[in-house]
FILUMSE-755233 format. One record per residue (C-alpha): x, y, z; residue in one letter; residue number from 1. Coordinates in steps of 0.001 Angstrom, whole numbers, plus 524288, in hexadecimal, padded with zeros to 5 digits. Layout:
BEGIN
NODE     xx     yy     zz  lummi  rofi
NODE      X      Y      Z      a   NUM
...
END
This chain:
BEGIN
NODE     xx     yy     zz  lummi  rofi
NODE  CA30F  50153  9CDA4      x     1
NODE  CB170  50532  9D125      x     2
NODE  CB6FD  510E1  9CA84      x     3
NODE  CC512  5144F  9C951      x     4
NODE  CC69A  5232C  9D0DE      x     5
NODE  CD076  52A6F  9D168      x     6
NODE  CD6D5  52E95  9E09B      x     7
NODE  CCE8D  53BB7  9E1C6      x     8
NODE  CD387  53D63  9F15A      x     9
NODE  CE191  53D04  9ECC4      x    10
NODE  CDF5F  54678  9E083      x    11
NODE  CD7C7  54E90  9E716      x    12
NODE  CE3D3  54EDB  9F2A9      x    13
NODE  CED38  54FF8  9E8C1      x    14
NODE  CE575  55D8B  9E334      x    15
NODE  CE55A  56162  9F02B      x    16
NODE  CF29F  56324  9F1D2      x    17
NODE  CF637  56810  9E491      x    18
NODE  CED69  57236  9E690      x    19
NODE  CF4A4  573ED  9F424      x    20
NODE  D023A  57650  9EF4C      x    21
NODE  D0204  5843F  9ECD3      x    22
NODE  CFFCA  58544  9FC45      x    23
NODE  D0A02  57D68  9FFCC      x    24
NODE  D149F  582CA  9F72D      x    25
NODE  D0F68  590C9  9FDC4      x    26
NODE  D1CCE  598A4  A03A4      x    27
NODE  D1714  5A3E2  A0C18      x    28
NODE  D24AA  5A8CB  A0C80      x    29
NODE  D2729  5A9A9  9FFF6      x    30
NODE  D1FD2  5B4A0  9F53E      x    31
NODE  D16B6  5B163  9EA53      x    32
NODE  D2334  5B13D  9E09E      x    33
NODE  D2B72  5A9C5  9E584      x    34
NODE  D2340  59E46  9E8B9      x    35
NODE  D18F5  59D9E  9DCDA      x    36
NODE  D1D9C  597CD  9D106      x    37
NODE  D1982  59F08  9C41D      x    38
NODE  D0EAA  596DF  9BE11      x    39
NODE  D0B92  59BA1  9AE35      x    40
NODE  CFF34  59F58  9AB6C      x    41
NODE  CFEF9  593FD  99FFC      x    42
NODE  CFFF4  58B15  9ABBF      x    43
NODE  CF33D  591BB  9B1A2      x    44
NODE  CEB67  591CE  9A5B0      x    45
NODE  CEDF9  58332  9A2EF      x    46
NODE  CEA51  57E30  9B0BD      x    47
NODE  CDD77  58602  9AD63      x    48
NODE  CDB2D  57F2D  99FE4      x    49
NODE  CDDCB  57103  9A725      x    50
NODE  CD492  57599  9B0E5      x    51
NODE  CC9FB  579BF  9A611      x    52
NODE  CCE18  56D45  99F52      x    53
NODE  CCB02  5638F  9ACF8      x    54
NODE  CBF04  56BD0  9ADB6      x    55
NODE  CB8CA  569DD  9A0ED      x    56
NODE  CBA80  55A71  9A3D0      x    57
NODE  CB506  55C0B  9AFA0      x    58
NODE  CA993  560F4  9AC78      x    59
NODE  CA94A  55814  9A0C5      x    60
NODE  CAB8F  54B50  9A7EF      x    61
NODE  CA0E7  54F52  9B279      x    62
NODE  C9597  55193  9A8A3      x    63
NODE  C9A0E  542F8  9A353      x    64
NODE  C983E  53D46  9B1E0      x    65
NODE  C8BBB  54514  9B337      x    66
NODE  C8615  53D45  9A717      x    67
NODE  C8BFF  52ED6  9AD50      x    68
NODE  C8A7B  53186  9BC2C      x    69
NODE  C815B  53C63  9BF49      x    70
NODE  C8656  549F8  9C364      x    71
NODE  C90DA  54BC3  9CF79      x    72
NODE  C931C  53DBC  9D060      x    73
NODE  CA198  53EB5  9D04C      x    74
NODE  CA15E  54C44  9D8E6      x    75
NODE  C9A14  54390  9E351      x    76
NODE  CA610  5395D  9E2A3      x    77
NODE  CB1F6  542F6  9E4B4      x    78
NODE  CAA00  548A5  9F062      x    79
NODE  CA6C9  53C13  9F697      x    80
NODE  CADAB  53697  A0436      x    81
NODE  CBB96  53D0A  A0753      x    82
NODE  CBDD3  54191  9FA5C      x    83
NODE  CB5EA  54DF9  9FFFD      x    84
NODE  CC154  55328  A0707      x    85
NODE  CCA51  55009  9FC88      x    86
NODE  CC42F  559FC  9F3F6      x    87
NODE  CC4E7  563C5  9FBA5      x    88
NODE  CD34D  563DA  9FD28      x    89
NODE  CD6E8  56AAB  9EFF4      x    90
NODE  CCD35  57564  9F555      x    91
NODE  CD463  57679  A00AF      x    92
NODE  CE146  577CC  9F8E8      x    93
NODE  CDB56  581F8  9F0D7      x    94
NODE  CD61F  58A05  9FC86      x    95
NODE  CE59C  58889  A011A      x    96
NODE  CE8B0  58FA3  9F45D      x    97
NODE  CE24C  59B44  9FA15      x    98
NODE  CEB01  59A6E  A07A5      x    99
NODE  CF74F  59C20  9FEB2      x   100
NODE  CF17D  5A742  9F54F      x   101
NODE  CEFF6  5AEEB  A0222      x   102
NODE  CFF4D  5B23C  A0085      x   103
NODE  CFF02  5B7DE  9F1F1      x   104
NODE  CF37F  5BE29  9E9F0      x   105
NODE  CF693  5BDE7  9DC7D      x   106
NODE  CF61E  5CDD8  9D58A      x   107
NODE  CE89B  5D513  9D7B5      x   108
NODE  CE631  5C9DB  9E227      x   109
NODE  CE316  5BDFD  9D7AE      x   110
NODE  CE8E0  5B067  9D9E2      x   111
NODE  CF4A0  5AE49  9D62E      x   112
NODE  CF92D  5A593  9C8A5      x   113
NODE  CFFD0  59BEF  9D3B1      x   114
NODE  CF4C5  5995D  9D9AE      x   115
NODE  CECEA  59962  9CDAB      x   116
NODE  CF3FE  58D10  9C8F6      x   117
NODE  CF176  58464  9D5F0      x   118
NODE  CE575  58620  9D4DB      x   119
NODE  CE3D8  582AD  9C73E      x   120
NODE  CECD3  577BC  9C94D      x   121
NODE  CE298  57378  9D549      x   122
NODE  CD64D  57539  9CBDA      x   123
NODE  CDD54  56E35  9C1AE      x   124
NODE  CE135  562E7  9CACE      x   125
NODE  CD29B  563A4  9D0FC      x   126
NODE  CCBA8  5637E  9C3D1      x   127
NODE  CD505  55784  9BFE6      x   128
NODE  CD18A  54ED8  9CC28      x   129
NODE  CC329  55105  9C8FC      x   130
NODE  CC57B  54EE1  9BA48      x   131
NODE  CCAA2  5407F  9BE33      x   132
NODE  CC05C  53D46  9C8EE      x   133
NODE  CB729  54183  9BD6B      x   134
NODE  CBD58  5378F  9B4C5      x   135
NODE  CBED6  52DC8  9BCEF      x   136
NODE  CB088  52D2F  9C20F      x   137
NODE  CAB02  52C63  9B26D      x   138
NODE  CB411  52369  9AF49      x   139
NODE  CAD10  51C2B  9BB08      x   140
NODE  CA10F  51FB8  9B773      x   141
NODE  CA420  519EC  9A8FE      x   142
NODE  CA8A9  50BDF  9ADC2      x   143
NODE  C9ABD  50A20  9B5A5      x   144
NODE  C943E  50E0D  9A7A9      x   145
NODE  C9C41  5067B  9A000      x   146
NODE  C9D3E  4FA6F  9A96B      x   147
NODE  CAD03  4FB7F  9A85B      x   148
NODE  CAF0D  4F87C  9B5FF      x   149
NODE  CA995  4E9C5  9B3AA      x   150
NODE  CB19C  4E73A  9A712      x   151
NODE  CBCAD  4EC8F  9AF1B      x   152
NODE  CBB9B  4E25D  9B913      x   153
NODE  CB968  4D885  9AFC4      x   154
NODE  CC569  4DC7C  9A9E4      x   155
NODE  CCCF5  4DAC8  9B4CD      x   156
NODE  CCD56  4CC61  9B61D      x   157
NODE  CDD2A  4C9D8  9B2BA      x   158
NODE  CDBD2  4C0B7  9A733      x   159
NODE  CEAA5  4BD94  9A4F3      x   160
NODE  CFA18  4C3DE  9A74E      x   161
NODE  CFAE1  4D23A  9A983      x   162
NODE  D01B5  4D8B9  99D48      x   163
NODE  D0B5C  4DC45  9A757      x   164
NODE  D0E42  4CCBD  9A7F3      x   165
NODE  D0D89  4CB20  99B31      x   166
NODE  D187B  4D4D5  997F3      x   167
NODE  D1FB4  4CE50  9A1DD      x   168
NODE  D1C1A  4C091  99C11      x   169
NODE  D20C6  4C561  98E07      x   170
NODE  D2DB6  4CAC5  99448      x   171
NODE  D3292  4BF03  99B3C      x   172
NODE  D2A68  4B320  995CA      x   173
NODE  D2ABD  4AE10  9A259      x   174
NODE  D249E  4A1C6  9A676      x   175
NODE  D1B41  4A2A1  9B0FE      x   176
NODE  D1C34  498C1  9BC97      x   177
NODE  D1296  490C0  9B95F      x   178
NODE  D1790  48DD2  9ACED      x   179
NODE  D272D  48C1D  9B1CE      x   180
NODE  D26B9  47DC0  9B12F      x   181
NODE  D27D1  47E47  9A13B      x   182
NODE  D32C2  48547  9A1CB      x   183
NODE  D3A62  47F56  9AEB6      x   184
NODE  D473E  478C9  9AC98      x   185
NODE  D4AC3  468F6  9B1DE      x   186
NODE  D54DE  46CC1  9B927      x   187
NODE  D57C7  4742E  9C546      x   188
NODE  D60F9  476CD  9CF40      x   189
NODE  D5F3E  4772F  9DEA6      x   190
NODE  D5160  47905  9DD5F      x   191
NODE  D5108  483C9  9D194      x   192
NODE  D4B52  48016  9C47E      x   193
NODE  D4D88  48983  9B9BC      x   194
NODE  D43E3  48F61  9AFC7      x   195
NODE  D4583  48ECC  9A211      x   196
NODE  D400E  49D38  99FEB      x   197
NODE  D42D7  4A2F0  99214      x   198
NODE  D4A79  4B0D6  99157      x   199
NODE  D4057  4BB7C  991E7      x   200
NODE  D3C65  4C269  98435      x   201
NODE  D4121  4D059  98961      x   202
NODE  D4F15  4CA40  98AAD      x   203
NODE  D4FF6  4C225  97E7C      x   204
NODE  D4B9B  4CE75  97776      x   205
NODE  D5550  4D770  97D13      x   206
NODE  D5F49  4CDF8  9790C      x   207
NODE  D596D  4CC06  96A40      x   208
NODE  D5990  4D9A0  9692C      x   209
NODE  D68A1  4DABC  96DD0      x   210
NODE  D6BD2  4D114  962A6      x   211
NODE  D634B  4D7BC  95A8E      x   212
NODE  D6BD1  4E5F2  95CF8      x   213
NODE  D7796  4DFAE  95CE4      x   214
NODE  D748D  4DB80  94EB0      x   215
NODE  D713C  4E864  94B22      x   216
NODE  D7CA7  4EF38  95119      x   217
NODE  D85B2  4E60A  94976      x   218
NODE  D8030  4E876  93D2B      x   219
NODE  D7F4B  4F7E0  93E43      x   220
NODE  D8D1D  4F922  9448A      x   221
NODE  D9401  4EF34  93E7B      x   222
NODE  D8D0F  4EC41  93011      x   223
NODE  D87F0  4F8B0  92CBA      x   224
NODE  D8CE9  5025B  93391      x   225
NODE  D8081  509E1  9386F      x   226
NODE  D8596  50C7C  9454C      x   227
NODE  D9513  50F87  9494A      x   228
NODE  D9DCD  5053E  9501E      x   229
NODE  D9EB2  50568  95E61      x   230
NODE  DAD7D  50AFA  95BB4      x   231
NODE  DA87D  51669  953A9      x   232
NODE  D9F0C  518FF  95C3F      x   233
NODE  DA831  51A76  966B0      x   234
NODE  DB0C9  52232  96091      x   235
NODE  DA6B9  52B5F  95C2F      x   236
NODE  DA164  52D91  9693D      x   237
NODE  DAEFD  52FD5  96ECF      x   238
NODE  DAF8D  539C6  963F6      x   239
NODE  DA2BA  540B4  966EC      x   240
NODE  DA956  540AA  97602      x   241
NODE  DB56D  54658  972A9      x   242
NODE  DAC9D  552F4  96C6A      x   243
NODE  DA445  553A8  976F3      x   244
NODE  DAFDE  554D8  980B9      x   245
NODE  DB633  55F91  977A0      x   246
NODE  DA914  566A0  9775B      x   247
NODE  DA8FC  566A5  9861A      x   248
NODE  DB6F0  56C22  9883B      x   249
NODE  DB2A4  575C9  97DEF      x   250
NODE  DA89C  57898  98647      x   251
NODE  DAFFF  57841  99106      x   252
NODE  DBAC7  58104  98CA3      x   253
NODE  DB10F  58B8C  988B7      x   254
NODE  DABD7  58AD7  995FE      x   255
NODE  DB9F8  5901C  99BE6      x   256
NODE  DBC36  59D2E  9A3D3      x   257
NODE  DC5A7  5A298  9AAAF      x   258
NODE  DC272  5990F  9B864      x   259
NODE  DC457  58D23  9AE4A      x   260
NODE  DCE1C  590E3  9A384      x   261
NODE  DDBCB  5892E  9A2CF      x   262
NODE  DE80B  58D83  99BA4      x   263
NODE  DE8B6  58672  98E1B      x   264
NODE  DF668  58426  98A8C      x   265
NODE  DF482  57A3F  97F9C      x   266
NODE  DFA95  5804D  970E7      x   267
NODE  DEADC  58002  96AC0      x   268
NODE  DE507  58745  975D5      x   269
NODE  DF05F  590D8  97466      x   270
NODE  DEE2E  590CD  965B5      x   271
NODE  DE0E9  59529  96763      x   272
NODE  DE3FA  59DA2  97284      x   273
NODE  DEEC2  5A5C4  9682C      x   274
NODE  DE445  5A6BB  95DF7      x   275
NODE  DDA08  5ABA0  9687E      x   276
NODE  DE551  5B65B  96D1B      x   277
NODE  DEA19  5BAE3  96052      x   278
NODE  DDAFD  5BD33  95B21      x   279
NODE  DD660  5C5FF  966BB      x   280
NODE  DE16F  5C8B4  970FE      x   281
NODE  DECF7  5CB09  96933      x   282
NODE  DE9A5  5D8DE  965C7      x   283
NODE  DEC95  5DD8B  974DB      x   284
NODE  DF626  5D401  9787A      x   285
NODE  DFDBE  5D09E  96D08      x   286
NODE  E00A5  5C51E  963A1      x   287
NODE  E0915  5BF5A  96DCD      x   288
NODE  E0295  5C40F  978E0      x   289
NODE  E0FB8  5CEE4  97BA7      x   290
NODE  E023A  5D936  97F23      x   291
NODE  DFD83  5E5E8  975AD      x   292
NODE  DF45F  5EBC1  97E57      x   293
NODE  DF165  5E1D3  98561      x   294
NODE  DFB10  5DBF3  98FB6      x   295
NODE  E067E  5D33D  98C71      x   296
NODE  E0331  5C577  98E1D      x   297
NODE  E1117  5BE97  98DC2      x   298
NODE  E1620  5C351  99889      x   299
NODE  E12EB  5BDE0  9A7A0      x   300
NODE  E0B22  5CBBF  9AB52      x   301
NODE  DFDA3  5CC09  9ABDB      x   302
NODE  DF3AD  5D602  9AF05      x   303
NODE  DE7F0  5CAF7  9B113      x   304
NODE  DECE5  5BFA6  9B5D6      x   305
NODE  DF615  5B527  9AD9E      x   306
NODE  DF024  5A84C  9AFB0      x   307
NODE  DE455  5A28F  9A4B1      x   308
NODE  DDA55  5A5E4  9ADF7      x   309
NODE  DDDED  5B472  9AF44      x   310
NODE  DE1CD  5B501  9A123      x   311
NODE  DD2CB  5ACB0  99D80      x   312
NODE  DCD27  5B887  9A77D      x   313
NODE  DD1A5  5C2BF  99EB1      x   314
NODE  DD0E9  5BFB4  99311      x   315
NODE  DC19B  5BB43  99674      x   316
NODE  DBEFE  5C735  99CEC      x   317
NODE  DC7DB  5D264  998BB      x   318
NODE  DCDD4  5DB5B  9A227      x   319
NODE  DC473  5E786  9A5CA      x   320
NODE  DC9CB  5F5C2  9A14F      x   321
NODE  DD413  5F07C  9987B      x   322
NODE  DD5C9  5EAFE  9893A      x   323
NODE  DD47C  5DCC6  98DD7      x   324
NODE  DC5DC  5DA78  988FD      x   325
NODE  DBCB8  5CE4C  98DB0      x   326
NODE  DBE7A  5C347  984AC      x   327
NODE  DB2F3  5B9B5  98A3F      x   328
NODE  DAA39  5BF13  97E3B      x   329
NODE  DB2E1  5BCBA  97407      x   330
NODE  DB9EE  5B07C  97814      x   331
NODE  DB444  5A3C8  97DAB      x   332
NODE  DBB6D  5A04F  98892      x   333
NODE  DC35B  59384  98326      x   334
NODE  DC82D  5A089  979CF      x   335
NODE  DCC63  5A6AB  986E2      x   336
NODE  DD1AC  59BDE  98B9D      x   337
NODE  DDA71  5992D  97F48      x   338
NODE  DDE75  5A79C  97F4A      x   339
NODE  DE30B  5A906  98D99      x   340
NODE  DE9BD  59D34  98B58      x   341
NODE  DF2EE  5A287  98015      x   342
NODE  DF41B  5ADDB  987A3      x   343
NODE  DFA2F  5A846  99234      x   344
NODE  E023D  59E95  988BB      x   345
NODE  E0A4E  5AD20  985AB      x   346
NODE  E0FCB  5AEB1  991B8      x   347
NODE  E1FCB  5ADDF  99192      x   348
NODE  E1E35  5B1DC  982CF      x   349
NODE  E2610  5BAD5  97D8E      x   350
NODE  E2090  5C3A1  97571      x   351
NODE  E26E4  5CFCF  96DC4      x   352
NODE  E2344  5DC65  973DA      x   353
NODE  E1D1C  5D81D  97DE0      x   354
NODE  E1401  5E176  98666      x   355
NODE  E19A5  5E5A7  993E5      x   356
NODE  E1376  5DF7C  9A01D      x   357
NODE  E0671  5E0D5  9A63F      x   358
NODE  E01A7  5DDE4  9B2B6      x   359
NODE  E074E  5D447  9BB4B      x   360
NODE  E0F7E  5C6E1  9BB19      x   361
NODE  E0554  5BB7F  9BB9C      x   362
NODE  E078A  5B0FA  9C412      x   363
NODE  DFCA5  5A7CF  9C554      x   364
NODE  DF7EF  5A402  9D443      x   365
NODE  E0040  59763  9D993      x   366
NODE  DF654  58DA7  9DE10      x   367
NODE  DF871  589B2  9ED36      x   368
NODE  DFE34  57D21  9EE13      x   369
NODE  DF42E  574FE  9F7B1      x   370
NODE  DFE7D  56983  9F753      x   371
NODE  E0868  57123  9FEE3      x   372
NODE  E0A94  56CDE  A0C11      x   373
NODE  E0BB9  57874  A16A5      x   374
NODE  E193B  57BD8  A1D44      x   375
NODE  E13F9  579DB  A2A92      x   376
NODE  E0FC6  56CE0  A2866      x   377
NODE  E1BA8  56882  A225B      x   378
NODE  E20F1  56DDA  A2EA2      x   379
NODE  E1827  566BE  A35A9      x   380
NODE  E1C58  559FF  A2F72      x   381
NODE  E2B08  55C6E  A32BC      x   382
NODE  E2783  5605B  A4101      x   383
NODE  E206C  5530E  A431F      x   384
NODE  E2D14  54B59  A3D38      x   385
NODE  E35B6  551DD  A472D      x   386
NODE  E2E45  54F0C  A5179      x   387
NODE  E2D5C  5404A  A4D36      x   388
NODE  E3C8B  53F9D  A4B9B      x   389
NODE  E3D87  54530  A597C      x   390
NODE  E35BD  539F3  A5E8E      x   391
END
C-alpha cells in the first residue's frame, strides 16, 4: 500500500530553526531594550489558544488511530531510521533558548514575555507538524480500509485529452497532424504547402464583440445621447484641468514665506493688497501710508529692511518691543503677501503730511555679476597680442 506523507525531516528542520532565531538575532552588546521588540500580551494569549486548539486535535485524532491501527503506531513511524535525530533538533533549539536567557531575567527572576512568545511560537509549530503527520497517516490508514488505493490506480489509466488540451483544442480549433491532409491546399511553392486552418474562436470573438461595441457606442453617443461626444468630453476634462491647476497654485500660494514670496505688481493683487491695508494697518500708518504712529512708508527710509522679503519678515513676525504686532495668526500668508506688496507699491507717493524719516535709506544688495571678465585677464589677452605683433 503506498501512502502519500508529508516531508517530516524537512518540517521538522524547518522548526528547528524557527525555534533558533531568537539565538541568532542575540546582540550581547546591546541591552534588553533596545534589541527586544514589544510583543502584546493578546499576541501571547492567542499563540496559547492555537496551541490548546492543535492539542485538543491531537489527542482527538490519536484516539481515532488507536481504534484503526492499534496504539503508538504512528509514534513508532516518526521515530524510525534518521528521522531520530531530526527530532531532536527543535530540543536542541529550545535548550539554546536557555544560553540567551542567561543575559536578562525578566522582574523577580521569571522569563521574560520575549521569550515567552518563541517558545509558544515553537510549541505551536511542533504541535502543527505532529497534527499533519497525524492526518496524514489516517488518511493512510483509511485508503487500506476503504480499498481507495486500487480504484486510484484504476483510475489512472489516461482515457482521452487532458482538459488542459481540450481548452487549448476549443481555443484554436486546430487540426491535429494526422488529420492535416483534409484541410491541405493543391498548391505550393518551393517545397511549402499551406494549410487551410480556420481563424481561432478567441479571435473571431474579440472581433464580434468590437462590432458589437461599436454599435452600441453609435447609438448611445450619436442617437440617444446617453453618453457625451468625444468633443464634449474633451472639453470637459480640459475644464476639470484648468480647476485642478488653480487649486494647486492656491495651494501653492498659501504655502509662501518669506524664503519664497515674490513682489506682486499686477492692479488685482494690489487691489486686494489696499483692502488688506486699509482694514488692519491703516490705523498706525495712515490711509496713504504718510505714518501715525507707525513709520512713514512713502519715503525710501526704512528701519527693517525695504525689499518684499524684509517687508513679508515683518509684517509675519512683528518687530519685538515695539507697536508692530505678529500678523501670521491673523493673516494667511497669500494675505501677507498681497499686503507687503501694496506697501511697497507707496513708495515715491506723495502723501499730505507725511511723517518725518526713520531709520535708514534702503538699498537692496547688487547681485555679483559672474559674467564679468577680470581686469587681469583682459590684460592678459592684450599682453599676448603684443607679443604676437612683435613676432
Amino acid at each position: 500500500m503506498r501512502t502519500e506523507r508529508i516531508p517530516l525531516l524537512r518540517l521538522f528542520t524547518m522548526l528547528g530553526l524557527v525555534c533558533a532565531l531568537p539565538l541568532i538575532a542575540q546582540d550581547g552588546g546591546k541591552t534588553m531594550a533596545e534589541t527586544r521588540p514589544f510583543i502584546p500580551m493578546m499576541v501571547i494569549y492567542g499563540l496559547i489558544g492555537v496551541a490548546l486548539i492543535q492539542a485538543i486535535f491531537i489527542i482527538s485524532l490519536s484516539s481515532i488511530m488507536r481504534t484503526l491501527g492499534g496504539p503508538g503506531a504512528w509514534v513508532k513511524k516518526l521515530g524510525q531510521g534518521s528521522k531520530r535525530a531530526v527530532i531532536l533538533l527543535p530540543l536542541i533549539a529550545f535548550g539554546a533558548l536557555e544560553v540567551d536567557a542567561q543575559a536578562y531575567k525578566g522582574d523577580g527572576g521569571t522569563m521574560p514575555v520575549y521569550h515567552l512568545f518563541w517558545w509558544l511560537v515553537g510549541a505551536n509549530v511542533f504541535l502543527f507538524v505532529v497534527l499533519m503527520a497525524q492526518i496524514n497517516l489516517l488518511r493512510g490508514m483509511t485508503r487500506a480500509l476503504t480499498g481507495a488505493d486500487e480504484r486510484m490506480v484504476e483510475d489512472a489509466v489516461p482515457t482521452g485529452p487532458t482538459w488542459e488540451q481540450r481548452i487549448l483544442a476549443s481555443l484554436t480549433r486546430q487540426k491535429p497532424i494526422e488529420q492535416e491532409q483534409d484541410i491541405l491546399m493543391h498548391h505550393e511553392y518551393d517545397g511549402i504547402r499551406e494549410l487551410d486552418n480556420v481563424l481561432p474562436p478567441w479571435w473571431l470573438w474579440l472581433f464580434y464583440g468590437s462590432i458589437a461595441w461599436g454599435v452600441v457606442y453609435i447609438v448611445n453617443t450619436h442617437m440617444i445621447d446617453v453618453w457625451p461626444p468625444q468633443q464634449k468630453e474633451y472639453a470637459a476634462e480640459m475644464a476639470q484641468a484648468q480647476v485642478d491647476i488653480d487649486a494647486y497654485l492656491a495651494a501653492q500660494m498659501s504655502a509662501v514665506d518669506e524664503r519664497s514670496v515674490e513682489l506682486l505688481t499686477d492692479a488685482g493683487a494690489l487691489a486686494q493688497g489696499a483692502s488688506i491695508y486699509k482694514q488692519n494697518c491703516a490705523t498706525c500708518h495712515g490711509q496713504l501710508g504718510e505714518g501715525t504712529a507707525g513709520p512713514n512708508l512713502t519715503d525710501p527710509y526704512w528701519l527693517h529692511g525695504g525689499g518684499i522679503k524684509e517687508v513679508f519678515t515683518t509684517v509675519k513676525y512683528g518687530v519685538s518691543g515695539k507697536a508692530m504686532k505678529s500678523w501670521k495668526t491673523d493673516l494667511k500668508p497669500v494675505d501677507m503677501q498681497l499686503v507687503s506688496s501694496y506697501v511697497l507699491s507707496l513708495q515715491g507717493t506723495t502723501p499730505p503730511n507725511p511723517k518725518a524719516p526713520e531709520g535708514e535709506i534702503w538699498k537692496a544688495a547688487t547681485p555679483i555679476d559672474t559674467t564679468a571678465v577680470p581686469s587681469d585677464t583682459v590684460i592678459a589677452q592684450m599682453d599676448t597680442t603684443r607679443m604676437a605683433s612683435l613676432r
